[in-house]
ZADO-1210 file (C-alpha; in nm, 4 decimals, padded with zeros to 6 digits):
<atoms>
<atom x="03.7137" y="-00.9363" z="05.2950" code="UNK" pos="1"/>
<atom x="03.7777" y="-01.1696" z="05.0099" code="UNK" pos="2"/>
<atom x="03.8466" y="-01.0972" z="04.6441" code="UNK" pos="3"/>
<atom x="03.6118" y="-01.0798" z="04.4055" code="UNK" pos="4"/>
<atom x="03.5713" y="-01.3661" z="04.1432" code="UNK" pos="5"/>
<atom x="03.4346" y="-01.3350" z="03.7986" code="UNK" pos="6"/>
<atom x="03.1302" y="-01.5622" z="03.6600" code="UNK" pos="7"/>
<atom x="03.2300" y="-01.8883" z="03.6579" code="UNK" pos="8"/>
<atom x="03.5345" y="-01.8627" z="03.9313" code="UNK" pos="9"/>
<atom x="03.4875" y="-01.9727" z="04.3110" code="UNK" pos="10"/>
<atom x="03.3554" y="-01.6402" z="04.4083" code="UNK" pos="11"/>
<atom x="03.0141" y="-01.7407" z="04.4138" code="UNK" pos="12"/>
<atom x="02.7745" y="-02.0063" z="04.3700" code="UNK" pos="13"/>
<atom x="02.3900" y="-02.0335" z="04.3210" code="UNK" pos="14"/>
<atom x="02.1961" y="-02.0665" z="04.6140" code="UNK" pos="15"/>
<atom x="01.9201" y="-02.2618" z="04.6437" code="UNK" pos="16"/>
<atom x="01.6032" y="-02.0906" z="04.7507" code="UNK" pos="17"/>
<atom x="01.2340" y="-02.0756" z="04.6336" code="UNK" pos="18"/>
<atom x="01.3600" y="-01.7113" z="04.6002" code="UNK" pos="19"/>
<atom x="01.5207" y="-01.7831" z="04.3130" code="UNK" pos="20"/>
<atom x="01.3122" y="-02.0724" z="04.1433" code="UNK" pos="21"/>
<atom x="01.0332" y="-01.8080" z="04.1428" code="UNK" pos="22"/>
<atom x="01.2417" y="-01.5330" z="04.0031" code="UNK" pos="23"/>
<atom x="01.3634" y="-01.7661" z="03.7058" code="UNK" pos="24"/>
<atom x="00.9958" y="-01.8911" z="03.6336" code="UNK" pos="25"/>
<atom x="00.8894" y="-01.5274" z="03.5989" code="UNK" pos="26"/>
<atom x="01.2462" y="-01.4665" z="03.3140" code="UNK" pos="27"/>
<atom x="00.9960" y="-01.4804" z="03.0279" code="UNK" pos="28"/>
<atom x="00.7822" y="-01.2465" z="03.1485" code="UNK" pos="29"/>
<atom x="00.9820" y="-00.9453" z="03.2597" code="UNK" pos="30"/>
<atom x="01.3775" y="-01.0214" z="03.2018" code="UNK" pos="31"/>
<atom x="01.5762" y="-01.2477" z="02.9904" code="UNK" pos="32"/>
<atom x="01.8258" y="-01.2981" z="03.2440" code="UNK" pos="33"/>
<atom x="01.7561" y="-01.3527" z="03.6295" code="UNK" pos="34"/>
<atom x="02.0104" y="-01.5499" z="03.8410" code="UNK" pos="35"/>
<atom x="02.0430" y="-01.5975" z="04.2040" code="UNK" pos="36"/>
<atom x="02.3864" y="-01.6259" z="04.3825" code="UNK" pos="37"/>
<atom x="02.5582" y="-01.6478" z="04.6788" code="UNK" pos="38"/>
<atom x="02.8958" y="-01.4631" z="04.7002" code="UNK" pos="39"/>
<atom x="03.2131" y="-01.4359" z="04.8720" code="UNK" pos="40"/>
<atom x="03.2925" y="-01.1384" z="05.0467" code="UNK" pos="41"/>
<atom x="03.5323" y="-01.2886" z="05.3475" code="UNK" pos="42"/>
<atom x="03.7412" y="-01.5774" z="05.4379" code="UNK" pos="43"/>
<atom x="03.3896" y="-01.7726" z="05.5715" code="UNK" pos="44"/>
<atom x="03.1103" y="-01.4709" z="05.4561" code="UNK" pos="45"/>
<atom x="02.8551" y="-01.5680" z="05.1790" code="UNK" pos="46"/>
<atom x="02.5965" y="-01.2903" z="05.1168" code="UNK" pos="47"/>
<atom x="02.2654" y="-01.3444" z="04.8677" code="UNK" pos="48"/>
<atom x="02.2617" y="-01.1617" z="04.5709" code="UNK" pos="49"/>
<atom x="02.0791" y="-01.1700" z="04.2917" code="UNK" pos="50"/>
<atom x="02.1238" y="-00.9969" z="03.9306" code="UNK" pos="51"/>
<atom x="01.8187" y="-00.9317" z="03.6219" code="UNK" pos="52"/>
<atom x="01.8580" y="-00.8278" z="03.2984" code="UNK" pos="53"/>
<atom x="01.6122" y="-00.7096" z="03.0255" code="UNK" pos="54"/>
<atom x="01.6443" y="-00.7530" z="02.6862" code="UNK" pos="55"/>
<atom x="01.7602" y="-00.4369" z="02.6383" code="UNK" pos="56"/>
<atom x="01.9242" y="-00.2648" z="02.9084" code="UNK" pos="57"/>
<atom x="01.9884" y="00.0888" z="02.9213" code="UNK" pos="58"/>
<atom x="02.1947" y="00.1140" z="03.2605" code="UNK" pos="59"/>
<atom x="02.2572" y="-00.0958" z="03.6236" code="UNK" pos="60"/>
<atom x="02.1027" y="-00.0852" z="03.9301" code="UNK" pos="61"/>
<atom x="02.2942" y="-00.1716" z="04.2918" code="UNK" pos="62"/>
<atom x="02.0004" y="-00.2237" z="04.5229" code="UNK" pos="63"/>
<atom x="02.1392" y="-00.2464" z="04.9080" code="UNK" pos="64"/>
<atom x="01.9491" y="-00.4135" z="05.2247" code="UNK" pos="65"/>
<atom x="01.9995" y="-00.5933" z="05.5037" code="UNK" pos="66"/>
<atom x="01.7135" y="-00.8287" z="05.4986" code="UNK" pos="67"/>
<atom x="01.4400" y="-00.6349" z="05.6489" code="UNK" pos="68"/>
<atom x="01.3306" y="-00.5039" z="05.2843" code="UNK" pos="69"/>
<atom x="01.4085" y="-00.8232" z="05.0759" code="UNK" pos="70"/>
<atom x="00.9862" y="-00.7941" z="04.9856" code="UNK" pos="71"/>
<atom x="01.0139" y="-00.4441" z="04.9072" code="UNK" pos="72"/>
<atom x="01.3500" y="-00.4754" z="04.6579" code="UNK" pos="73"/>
<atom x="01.2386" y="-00.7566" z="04.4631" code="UNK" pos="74"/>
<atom x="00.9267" y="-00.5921" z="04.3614" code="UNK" pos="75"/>
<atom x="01.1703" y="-00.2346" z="04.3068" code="UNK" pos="76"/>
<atom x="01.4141" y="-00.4883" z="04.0934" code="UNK" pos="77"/>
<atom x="01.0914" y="-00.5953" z="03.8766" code="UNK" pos="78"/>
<atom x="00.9725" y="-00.1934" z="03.8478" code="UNK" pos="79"/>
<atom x="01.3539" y="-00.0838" z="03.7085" code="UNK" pos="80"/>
<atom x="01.3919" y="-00.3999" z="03.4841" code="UNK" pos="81"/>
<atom x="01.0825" y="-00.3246" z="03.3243" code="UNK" pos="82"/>
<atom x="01.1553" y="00.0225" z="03.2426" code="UNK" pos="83"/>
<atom x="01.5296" y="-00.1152" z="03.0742" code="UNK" pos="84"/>
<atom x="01.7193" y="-00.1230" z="03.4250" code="UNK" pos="85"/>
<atom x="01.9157" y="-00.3972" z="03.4884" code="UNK" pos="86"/>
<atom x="01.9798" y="-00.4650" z="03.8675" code="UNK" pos="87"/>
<atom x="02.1902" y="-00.6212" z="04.0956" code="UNK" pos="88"/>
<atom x="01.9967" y="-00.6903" z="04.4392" code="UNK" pos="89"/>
<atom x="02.2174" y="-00.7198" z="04.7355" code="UNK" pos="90"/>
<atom x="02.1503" y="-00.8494" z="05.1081" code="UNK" pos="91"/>
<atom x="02.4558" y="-00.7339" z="05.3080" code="UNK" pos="92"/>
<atom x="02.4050" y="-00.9791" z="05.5327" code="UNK" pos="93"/>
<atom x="02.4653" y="-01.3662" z="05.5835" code="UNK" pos="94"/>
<atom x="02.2053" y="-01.6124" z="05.5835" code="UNK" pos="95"/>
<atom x="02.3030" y="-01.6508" z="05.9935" code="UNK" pos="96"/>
<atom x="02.3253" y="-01.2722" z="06.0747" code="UNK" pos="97"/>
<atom x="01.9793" y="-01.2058" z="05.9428" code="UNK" pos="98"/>
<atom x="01.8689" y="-01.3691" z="06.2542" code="UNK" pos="99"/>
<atom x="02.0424" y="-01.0600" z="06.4426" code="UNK" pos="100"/>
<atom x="01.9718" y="-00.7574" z="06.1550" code="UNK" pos="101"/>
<atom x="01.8584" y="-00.5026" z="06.3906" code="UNK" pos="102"/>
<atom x="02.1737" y="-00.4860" z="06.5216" code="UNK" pos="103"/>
<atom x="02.4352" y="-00.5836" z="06.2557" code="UNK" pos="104"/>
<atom x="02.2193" y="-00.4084" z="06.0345" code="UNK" pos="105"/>
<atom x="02.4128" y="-00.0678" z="06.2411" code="UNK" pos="106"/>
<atom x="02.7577" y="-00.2029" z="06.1449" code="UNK" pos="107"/>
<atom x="02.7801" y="00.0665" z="05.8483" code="UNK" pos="108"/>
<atom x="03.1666" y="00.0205" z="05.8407" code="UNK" pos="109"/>
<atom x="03.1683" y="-00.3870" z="05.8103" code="UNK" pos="110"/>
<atom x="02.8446" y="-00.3509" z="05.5182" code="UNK" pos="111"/>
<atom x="03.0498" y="-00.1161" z="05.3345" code="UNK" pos="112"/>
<atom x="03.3451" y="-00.3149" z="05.2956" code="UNK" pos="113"/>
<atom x="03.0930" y="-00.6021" z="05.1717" code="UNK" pos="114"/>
<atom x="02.9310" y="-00.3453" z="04.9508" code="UNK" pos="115"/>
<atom x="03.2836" y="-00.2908" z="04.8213" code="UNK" pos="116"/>
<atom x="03.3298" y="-00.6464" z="04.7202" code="UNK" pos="117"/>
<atom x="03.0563" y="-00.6791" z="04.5731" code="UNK" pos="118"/>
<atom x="03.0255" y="-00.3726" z="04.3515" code="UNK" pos="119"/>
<atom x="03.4229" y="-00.4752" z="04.2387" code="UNK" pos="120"/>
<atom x="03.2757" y="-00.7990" z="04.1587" code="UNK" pos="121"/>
<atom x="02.9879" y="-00.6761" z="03.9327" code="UNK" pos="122"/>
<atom x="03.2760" y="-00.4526" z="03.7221" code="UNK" pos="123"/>
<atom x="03.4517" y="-00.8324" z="03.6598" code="UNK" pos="124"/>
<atom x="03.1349" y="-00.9033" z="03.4476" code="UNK" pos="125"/>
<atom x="03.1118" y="-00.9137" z="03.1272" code="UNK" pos="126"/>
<atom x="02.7358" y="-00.8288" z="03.1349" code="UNK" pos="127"/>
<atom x="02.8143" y="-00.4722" z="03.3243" code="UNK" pos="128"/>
<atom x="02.9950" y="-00.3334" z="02.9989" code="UNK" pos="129"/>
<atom x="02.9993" y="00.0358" z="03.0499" code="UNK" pos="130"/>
<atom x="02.6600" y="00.0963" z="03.1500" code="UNK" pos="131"/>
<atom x="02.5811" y="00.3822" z="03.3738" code="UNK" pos="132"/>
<atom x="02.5464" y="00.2848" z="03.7216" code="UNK" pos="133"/>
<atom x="02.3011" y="00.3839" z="03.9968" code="UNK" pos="134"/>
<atom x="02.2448" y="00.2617" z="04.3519" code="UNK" pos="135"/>
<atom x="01.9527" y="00.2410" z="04.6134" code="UNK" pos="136"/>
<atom x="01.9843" y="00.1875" z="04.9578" code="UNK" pos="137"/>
<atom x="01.7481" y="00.0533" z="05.2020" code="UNK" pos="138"/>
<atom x="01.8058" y="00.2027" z="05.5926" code="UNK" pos="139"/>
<atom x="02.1115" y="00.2081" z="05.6902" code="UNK" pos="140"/>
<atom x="02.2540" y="00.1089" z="05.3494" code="UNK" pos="141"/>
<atom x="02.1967" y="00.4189" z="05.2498" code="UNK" pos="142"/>
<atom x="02.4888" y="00.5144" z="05.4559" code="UNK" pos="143"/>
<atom x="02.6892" y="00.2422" z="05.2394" code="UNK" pos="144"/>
<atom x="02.6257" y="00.3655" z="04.9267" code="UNK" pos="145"/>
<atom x="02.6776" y="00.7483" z="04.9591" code="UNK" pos="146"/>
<atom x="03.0411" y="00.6052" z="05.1010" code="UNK" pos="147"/>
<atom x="03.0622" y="00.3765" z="04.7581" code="UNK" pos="148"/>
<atom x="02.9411" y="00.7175" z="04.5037" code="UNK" pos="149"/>
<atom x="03.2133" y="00.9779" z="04.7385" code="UNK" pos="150"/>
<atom x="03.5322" y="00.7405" z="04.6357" code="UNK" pos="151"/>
<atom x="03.6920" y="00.8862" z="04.3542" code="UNK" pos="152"/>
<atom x="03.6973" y="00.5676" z="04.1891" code="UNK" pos="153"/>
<atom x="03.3609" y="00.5343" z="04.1498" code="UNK" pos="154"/>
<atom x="03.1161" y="00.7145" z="03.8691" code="UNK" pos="155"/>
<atom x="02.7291" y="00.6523" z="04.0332" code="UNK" pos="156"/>
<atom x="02.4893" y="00.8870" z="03.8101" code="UNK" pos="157"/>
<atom x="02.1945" y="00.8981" z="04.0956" code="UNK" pos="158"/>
<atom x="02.1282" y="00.7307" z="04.4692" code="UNK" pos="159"/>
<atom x="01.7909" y="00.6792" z="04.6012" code="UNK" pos="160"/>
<atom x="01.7593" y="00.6092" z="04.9743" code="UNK" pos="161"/>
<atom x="01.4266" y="00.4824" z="05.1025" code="UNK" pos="162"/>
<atom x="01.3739" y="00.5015" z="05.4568" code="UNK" pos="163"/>
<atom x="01.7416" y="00.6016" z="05.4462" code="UNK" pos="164"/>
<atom x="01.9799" y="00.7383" z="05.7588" code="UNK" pos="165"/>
<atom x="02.1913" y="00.9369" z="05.5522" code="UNK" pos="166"/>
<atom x="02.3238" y="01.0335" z="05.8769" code="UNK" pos="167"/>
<atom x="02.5537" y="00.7010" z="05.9162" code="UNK" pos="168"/>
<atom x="02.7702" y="00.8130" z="05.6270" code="UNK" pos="169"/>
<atom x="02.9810" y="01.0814" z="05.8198" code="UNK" pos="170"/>
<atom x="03.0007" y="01.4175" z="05.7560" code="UNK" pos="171"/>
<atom x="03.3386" y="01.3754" z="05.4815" code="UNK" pos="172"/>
<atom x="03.1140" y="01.1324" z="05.2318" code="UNK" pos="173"/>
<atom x="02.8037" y="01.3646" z="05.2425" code="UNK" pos="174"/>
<atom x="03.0623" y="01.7166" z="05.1979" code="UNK" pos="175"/>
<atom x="03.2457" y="01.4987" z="04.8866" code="UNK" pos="176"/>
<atom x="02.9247" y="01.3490" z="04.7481" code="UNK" pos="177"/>
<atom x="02.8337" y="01.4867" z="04.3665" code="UNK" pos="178"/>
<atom x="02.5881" y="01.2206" z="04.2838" code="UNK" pos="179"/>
<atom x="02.2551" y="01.3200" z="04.3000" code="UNK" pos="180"/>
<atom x="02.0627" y="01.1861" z="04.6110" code="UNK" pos="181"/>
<atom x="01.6934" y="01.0683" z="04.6800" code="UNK" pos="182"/>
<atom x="01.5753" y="01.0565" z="05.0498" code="UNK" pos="183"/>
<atom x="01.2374" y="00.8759" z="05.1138" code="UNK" pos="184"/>
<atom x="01.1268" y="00.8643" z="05.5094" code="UNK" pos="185"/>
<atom x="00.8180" y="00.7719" z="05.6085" code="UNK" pos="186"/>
<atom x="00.5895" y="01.0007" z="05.7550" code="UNK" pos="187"/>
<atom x="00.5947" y="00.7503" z="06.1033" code="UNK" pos="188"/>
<atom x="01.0017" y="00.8275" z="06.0966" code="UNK" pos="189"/>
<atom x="01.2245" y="00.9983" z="06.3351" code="UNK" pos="190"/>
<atom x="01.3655" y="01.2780" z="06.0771" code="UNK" pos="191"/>
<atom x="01.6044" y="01.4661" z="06.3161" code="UNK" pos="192"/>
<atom x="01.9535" y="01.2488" z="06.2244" code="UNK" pos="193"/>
<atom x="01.8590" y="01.2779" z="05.8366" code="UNK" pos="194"/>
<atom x="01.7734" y="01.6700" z="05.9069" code="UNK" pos="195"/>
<atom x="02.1077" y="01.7177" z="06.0895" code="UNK" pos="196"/>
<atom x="02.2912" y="01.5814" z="05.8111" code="UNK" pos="197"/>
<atom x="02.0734" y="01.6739" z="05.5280" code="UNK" pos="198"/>
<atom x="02.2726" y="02.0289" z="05.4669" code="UNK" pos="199"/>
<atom x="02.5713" y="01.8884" z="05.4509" code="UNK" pos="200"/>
<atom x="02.4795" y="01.7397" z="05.1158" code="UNK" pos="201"/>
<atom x="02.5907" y="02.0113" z="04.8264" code="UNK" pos="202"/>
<atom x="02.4760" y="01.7313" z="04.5375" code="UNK" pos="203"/>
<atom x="02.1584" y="01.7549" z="04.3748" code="UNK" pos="204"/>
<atom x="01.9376" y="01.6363" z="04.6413" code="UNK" pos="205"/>
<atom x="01.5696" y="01.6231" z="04.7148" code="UNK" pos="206"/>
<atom x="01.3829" y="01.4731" z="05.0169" code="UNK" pos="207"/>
<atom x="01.0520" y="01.3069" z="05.0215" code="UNK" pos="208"/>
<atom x="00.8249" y="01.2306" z="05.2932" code="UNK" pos="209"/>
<atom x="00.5802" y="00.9514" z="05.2229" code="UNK" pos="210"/>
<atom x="00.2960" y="00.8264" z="05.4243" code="UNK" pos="211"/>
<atom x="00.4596" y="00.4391" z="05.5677" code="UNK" pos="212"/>
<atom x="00.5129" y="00.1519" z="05.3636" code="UNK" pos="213"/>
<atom x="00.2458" y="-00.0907" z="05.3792" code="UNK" pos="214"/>
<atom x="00.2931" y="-00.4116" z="05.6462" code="UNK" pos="215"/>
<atom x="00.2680" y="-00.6477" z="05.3026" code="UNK" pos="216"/>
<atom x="00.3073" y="-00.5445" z="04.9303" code="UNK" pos="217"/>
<atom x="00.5025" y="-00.2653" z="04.7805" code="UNK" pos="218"/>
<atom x="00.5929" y="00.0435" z="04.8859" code="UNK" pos="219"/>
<atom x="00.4133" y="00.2281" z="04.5424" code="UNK" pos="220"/>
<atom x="00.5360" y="00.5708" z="04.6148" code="UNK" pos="221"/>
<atom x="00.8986" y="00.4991" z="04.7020" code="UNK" pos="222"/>
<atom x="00.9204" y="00.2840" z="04.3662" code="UNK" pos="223"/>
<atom x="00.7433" y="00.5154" z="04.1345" code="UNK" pos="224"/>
<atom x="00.9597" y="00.8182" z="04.2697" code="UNK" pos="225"/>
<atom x="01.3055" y="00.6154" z="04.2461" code="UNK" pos="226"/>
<atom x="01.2043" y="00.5068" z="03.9104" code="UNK" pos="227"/>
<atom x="01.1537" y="00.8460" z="03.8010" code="UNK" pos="228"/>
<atom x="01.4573" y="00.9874" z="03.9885" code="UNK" pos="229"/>
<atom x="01.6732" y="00.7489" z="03.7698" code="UNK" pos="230"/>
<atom x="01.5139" y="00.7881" z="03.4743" code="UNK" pos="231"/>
<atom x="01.5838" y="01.1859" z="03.4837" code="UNK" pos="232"/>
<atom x="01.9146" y="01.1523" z="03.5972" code="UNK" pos="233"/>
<atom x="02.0980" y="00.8189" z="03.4227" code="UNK" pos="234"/>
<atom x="02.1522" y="00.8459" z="03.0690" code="UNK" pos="235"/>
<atom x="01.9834" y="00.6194" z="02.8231" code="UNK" pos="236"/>
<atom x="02.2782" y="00.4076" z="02.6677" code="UNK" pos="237"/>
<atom x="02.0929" y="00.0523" z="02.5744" code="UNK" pos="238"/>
<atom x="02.3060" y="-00.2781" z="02.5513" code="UNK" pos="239"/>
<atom x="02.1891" y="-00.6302" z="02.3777" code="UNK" pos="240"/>
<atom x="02.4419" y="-00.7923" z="02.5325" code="UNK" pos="241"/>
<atom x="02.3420" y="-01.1544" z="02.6096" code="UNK" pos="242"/>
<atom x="02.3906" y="-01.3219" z="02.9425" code="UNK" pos="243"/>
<atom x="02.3762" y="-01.6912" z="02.9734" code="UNK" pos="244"/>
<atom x="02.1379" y="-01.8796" z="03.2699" code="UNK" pos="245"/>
<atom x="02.2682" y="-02.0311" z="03.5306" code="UNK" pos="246"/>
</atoms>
């Protein structure tokens, strides 16, 4: 995987996409800052990400997906940045392999390294100051960030995991993990991988079980509960630190 590049270096570049013309049109409304990217994470890998910041922003956000959910974290990115979250929204996957995410989407080992990258990236930043961190991660990411919040390196204050497969992360992350965990599953889920793994967990943990996201829109009940999760658990340490547009 390649190195990670601070603002303004040749680890990443803005990417073009009505994605990210609409975010920036809506920067007035909801967040001061709101920049789309595309970053280096291997010799030829570019991944999207995208970061928002409010005016006053009381901790970060790493939201993880592999393009199924890009709907369903943009509107979870607006719901934490308007209660003082800043976020950094991450597809794991390139532009090409979204074609193919219900099967690279399973490659928990190659997403984590990426995940990696990325989150040593964001601590290059001068916006990221010392702000407490939390994580979410969609499906199989969820698996990816319990692996980033075991290292001993890292400091993550809460996960939330909707739709999760906890499962993915092996039984050493879940044994090590102290963060405290979220698990969302949809009533129309197959619960017996996340139930086999589930007691492994000694971290404050707490599993939901929500009737299924909707086909379009939001998933209201997943978003409402992660909000409150991390408002609960992440401590409220505000920052005015400015961030110029792209």
């Amino acid at each position: 995987m390649g190195s990670p590049s601070p603002a303004g270096n040749d680890g990443y570049r803005e990417r073009p996409s009505r994605t990210a013309a609409g975010q920036r049109e809506n920067r007035a409304t909801w967040a001061f800052c709101v920049q789309a990217l595309r970053l280096k994470v291997g010799e030829r890998s570019w991944i999207d990400v995208s970061f928002a910041l409010p005016e006053s922003t009381r901790a970060f956000v790493l939201i993880l997906e592999t393009g199924n959910d890009a709907a369903q974290s943009q509107a979870l990115a607006q719901a934490l940045t308007a209660r003082g979250f800043g976020t950094l929204t991450v597809c794991l996957l390139t532009p090409n392999e979204c074609a193919d995410a219900e099967e690279i989407a399973w490659h928990v080992n190659d997403l984590g390294e990426r995940a990696a990258t990325v989150l040593e990236w964001l601590h290059h930043q001068p916006f990221r100051g010392n702000l407490p961190l939390a994580a979410v991660g969609w499906r199989t990411a969820a698996a990816v960030s319990i692996r980033l919040a075991a290292r001993e390196d890292q400091t993550f204050y809460a996960l939330s995991c909707p739709l999760g497969r906890i499962d993915l992360a092996g039984a050493a992350p879940l044994v090590t993990l102290t963060t405290p965990i979220l698990l969302m599953t949809s009533s129309a889920d197959d619960d017996k991988p996340n139930t086999a793994a589930w007691p492994h967990i000694g971290a404050p943990k707490r599993w939901e079980r929500l009737p299924p996201p909707p086909p379009k829109g939001p998933w209201l009940e997943a978003i409402a509960l992660t909000c409150e999760w991390f408002e609960r658990h992440l401590p409220h340490t505000p920052s005015t630190q400015t961030v110029p547009a792209g």
